[in-house]
Jmol script that loads the backbone (N, CA, C; Angstrom):
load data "model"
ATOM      1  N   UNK A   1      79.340 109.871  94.241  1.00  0.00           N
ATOM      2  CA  UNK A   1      78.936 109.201  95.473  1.00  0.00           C
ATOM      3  C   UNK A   1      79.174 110.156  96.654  1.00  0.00           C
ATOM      4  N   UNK A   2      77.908 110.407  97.621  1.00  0.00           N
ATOM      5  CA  UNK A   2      78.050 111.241  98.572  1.00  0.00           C
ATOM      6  C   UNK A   2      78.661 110.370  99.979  1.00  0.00           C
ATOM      7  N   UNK A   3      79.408 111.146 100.873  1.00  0.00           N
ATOM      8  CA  UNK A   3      79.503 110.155 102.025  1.00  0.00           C
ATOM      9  C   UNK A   3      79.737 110.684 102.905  1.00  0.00           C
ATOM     10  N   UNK A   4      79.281 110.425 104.291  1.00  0.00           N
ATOM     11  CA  UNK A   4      78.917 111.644 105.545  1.00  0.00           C
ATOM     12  C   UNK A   4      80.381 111.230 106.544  1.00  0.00           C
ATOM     13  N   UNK A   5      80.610 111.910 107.433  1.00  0.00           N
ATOM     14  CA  UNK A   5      82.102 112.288 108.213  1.00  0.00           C
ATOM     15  C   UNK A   5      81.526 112.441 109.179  1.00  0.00           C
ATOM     16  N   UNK A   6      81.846 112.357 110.209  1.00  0.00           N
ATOM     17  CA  UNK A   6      81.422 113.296 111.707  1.00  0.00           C
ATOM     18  C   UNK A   6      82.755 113.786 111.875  1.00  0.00           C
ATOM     19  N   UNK A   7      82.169 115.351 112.582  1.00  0.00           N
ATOM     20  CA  UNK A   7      83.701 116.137 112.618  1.00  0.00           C
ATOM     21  C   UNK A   7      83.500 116.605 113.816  1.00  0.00           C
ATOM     22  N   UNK A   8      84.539 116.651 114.676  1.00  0.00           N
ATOM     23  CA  UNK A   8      85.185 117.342 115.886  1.00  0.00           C
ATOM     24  C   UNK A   8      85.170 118.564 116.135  1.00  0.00           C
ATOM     25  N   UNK A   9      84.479 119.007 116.360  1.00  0.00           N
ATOM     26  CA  UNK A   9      85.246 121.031 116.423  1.00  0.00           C
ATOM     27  C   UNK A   9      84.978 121.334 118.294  1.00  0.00           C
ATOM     28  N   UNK A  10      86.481 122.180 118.847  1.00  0.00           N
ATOM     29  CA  UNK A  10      86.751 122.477 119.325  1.00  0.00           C
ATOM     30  C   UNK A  10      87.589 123.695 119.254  1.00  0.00           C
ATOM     31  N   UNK A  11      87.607 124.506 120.596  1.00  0.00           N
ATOM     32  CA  UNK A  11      88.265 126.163 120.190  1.00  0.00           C
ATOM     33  C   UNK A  11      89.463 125.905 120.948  1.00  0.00           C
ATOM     34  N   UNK A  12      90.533 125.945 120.744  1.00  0.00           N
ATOM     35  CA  UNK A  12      91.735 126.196 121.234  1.00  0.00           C
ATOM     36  C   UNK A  12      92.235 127.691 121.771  1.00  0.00           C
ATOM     37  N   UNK A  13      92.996 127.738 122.461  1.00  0.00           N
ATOM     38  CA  UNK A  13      93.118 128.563 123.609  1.00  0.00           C
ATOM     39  C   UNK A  13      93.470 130.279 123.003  1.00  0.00           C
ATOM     40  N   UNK A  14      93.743 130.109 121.827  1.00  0.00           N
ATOM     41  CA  UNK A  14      93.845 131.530 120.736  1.00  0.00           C
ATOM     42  C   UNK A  14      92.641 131.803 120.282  1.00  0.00           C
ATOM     43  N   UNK A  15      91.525 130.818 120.474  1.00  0.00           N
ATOM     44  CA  UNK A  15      90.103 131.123 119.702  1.00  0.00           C
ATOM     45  C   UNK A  15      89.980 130.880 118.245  1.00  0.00           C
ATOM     46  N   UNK A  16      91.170 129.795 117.747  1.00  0.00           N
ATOM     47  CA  UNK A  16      90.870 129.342 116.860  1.00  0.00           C
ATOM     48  C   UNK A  16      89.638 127.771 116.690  1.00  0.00           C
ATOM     49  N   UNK A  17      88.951 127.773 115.863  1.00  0.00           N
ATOM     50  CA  UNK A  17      88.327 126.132 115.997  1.00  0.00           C
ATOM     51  C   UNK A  17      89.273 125.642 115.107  1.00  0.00           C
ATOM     52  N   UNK A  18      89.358 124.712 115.891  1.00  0.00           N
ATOM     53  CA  UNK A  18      89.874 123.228 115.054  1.00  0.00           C
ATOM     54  C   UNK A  18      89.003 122.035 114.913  1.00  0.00           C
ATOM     55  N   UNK A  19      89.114 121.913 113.488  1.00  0.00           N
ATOM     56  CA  UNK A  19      87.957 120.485 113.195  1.00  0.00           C
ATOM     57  C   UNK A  19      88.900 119.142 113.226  1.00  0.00           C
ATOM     58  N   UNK A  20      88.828 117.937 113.111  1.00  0.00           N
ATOM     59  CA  UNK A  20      89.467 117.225 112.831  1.00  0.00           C
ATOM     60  C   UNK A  20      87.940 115.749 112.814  1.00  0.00           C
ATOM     61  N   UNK A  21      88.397 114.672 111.679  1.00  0.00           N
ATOM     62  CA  UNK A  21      87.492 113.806 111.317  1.00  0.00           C
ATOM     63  C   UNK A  21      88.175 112.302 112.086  1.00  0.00           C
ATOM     64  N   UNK A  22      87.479 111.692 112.549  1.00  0.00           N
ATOM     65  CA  UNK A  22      88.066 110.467 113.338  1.00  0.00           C
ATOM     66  C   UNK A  22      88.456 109.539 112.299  1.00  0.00           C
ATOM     67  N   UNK A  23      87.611 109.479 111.285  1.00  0.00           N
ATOM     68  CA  UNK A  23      87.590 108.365 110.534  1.00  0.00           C
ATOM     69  C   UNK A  23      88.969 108.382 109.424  1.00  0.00           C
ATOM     70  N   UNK A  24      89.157 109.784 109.467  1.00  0.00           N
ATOM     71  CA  UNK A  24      90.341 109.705 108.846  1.00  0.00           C
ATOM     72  C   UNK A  24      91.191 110.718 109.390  1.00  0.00           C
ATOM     73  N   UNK A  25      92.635 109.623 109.764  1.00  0.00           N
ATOM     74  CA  UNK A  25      93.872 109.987 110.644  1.00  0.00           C
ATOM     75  C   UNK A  25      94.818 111.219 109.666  1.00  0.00           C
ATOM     76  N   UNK A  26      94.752 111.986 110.350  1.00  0.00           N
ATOM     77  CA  UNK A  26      95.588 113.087 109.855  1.00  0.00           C
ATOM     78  C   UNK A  26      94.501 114.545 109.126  1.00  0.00           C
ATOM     79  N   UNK A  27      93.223 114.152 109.554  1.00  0.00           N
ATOM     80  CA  UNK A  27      92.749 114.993 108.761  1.00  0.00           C
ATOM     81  C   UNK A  27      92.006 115.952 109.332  1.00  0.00           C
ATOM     82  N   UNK A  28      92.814 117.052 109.484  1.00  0.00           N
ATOM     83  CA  UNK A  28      92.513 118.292 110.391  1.00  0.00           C
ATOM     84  C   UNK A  28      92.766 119.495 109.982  1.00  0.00           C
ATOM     85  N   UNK A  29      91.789 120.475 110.247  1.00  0.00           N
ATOM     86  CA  UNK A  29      92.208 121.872 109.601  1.00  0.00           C
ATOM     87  C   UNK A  29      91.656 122.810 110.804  1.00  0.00           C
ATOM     88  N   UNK A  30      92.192 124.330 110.722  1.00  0.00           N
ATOM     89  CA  UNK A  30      91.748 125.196 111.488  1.00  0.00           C
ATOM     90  C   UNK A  30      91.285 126.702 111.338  1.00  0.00           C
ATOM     91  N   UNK A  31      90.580 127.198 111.944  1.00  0.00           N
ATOM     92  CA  UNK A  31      90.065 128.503 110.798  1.00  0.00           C
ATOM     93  C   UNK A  31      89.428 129.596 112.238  1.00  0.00           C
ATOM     94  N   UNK A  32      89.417 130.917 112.154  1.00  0.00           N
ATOM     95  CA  UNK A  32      88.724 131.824 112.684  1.00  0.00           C
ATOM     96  C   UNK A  32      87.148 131.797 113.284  1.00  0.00           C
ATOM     97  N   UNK A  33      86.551 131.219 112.400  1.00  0.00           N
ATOM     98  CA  UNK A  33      85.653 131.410 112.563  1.00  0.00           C
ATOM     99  C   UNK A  33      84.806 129.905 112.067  1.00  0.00           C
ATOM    100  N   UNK A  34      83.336 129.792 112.541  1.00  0.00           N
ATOM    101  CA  UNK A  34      82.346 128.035 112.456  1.00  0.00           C
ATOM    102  C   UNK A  34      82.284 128.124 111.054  1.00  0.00           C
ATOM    103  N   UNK A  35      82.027 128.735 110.478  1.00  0.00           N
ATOM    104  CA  UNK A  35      81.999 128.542 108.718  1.00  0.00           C
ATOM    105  C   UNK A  35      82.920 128.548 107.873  1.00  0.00           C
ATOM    106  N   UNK A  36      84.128 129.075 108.697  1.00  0.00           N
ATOM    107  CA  UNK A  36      85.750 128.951 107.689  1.00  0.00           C
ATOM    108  C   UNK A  36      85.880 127.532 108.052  1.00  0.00           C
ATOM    109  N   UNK A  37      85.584 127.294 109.119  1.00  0.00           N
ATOM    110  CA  UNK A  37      86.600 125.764 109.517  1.00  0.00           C
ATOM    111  C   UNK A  37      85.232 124.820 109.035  1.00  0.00           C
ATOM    112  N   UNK A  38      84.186 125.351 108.614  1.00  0.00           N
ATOM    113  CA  UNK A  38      83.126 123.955 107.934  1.00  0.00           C
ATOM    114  C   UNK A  38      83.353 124.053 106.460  1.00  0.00           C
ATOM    115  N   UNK A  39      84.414 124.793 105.978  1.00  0.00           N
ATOM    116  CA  UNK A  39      84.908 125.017 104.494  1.00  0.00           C
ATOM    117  C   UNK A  39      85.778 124.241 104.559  1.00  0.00           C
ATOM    118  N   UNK A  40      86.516 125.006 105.095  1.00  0.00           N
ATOM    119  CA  UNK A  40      88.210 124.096 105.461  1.00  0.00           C
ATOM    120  C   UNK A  40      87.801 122.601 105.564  1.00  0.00           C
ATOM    121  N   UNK A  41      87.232 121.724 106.582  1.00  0.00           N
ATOM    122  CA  UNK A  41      86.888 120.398 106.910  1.00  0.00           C
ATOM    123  C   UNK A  41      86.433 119.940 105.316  1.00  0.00           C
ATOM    124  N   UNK A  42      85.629 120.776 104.826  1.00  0.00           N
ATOM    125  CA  UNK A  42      85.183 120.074 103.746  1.00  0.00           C
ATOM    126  C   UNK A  42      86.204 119.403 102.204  1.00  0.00           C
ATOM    127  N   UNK A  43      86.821 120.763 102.414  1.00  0.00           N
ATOM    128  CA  UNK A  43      87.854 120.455 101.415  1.00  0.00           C
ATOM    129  C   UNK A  43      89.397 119.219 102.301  1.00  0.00           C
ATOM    130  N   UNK A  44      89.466 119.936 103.267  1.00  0.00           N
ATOM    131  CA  UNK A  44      90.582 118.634 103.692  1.00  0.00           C
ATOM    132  C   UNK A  44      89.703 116.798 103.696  1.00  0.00           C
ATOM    133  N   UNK A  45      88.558 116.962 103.964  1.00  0.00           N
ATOM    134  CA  UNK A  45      88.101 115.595 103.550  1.00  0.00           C
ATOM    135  C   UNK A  45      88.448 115.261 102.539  1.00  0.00           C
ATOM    136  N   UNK A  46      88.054 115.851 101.187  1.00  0.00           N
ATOM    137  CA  UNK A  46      88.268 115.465  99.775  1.00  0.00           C
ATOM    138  C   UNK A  46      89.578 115.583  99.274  1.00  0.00           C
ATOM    139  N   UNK A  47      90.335 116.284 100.574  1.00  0.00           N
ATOM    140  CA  UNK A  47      92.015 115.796  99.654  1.00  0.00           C
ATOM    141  C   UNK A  47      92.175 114.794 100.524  1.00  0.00           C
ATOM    142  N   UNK A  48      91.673 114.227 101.971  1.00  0.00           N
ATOM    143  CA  UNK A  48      92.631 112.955 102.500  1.00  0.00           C
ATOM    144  C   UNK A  48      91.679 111.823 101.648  1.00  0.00           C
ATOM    145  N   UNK A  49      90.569 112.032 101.049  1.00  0.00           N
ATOM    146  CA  UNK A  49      90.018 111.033 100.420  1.00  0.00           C
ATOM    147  C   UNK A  49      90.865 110.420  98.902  1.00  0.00           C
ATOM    148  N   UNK A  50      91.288 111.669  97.913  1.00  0.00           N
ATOM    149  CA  UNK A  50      91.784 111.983  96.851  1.00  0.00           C
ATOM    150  C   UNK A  50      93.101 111.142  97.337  1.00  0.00           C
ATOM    151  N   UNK A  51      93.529 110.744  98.245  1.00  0.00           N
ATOM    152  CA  UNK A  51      95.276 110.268  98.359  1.00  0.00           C
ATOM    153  C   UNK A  51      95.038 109.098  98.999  1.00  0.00           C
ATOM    154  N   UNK A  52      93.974 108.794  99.582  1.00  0.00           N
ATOM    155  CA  UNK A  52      94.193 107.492 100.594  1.00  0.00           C
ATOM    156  C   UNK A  52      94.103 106.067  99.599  1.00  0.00           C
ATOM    157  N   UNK A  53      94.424 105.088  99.687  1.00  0.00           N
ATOM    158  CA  UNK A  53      94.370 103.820  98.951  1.00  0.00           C
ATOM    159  C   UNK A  53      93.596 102.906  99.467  1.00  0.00           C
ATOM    160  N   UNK A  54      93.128 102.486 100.390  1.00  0.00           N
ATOM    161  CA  UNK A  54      92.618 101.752 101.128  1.00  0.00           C
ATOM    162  C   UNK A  54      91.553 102.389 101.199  1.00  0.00           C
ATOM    163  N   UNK A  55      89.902 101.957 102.073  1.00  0.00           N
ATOM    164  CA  UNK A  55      88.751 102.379 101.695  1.00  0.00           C
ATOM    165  C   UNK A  55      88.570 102.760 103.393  1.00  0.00           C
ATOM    166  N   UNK A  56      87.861 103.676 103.688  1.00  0.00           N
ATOM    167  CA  UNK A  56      87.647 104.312 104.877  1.00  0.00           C
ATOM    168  C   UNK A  56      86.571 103.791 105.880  1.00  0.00           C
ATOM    169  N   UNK A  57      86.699 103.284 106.858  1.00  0.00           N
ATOM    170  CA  UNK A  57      85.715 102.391 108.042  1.00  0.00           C
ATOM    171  C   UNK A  57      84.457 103.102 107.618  1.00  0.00           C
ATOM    172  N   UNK A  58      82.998 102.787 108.153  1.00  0.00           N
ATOM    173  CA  UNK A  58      82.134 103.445 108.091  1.00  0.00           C
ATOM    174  C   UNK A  58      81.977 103.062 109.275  1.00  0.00           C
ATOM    175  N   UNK A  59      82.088 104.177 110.276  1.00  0.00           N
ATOM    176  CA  UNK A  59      81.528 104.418 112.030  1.00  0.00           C
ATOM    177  C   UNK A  59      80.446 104.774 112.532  1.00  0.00           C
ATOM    178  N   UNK A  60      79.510 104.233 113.699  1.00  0.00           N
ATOM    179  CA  UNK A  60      78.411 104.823 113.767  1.00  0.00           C
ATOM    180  C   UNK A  60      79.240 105.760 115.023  1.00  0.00           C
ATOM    181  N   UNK A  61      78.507 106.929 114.422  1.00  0.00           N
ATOM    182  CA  UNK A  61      78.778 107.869 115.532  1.00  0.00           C
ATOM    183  C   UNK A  61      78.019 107.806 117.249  1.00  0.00           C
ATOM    184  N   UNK A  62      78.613 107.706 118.183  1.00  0.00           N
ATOM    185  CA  UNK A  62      77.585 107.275 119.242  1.00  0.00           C
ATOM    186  C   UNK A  62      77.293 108.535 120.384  1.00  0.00           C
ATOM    187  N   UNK A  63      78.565 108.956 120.648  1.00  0.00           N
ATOM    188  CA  UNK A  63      78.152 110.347 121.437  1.00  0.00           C
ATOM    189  C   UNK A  63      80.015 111.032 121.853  1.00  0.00           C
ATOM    190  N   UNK A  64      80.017 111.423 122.765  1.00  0.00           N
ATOM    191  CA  UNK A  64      81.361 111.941 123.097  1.00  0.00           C
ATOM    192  C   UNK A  64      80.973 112.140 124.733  1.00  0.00           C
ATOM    193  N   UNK A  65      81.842 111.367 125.537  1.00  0.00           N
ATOM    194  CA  UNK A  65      81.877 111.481 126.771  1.00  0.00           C
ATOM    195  C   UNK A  65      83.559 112.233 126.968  1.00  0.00           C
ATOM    196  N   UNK A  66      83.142 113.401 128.314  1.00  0.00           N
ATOM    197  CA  UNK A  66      84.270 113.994 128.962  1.00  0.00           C
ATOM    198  C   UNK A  66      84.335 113.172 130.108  1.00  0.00           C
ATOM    199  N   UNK A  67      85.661 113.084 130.201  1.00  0.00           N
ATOM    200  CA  UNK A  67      86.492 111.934 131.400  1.00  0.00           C
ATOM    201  C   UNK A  67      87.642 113.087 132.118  1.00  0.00           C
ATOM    202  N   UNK A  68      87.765 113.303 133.684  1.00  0.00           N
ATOM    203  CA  UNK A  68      88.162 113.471 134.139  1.00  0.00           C
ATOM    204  C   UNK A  68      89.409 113.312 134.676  1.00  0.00           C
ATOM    205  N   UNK A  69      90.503 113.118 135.083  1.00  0.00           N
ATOM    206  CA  UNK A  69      91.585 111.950 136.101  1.00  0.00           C
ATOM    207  C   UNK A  69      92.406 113.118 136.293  1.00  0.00           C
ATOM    208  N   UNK A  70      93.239 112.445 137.181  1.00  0.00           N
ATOM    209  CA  UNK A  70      93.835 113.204 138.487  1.00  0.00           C
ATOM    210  C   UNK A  70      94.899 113.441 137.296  1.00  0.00           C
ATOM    211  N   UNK A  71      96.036 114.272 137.495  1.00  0.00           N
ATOM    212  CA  UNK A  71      96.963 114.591 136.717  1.00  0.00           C
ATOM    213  C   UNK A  71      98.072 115.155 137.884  1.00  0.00           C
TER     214      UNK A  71
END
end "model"
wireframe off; spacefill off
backbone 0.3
color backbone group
């Protein structure tokens, strides 16, 4: 059974990307370069899938808004 993720990637301030999947908490990896970390994501999916007990939300993905505030 195939099943689709939406993943996060962002570059952190060393120029690493970091991916991380919403749908499942804790599941984040980081890599050099857009194709190490779309390896990496792939395999950390299938181990937080391989351990979890409970069955995983299915989310519609809708968009990603940046929010501002005073700090």
């Amino acid at each position: 059974m195939q099943r689709q993720f939406d993943v996060i990637i962002e570059r952190d301030a060393d120029g690493f990307y970091v991916a991380s999947v919403p749908q499942l908490v804790g599941c984040h990896t980081q890599a050099q370069s857009l194709d190490e970390v779309m390896e990496r994501i792939r395999e950390a999916i299938a181990l937080c899938l391989e351990v979890r007990d409970e069955s995983v939300p299915d989310l519609e993905f809708i968009g990603i808004q940046r929010v501002t505030v005073a700090a």
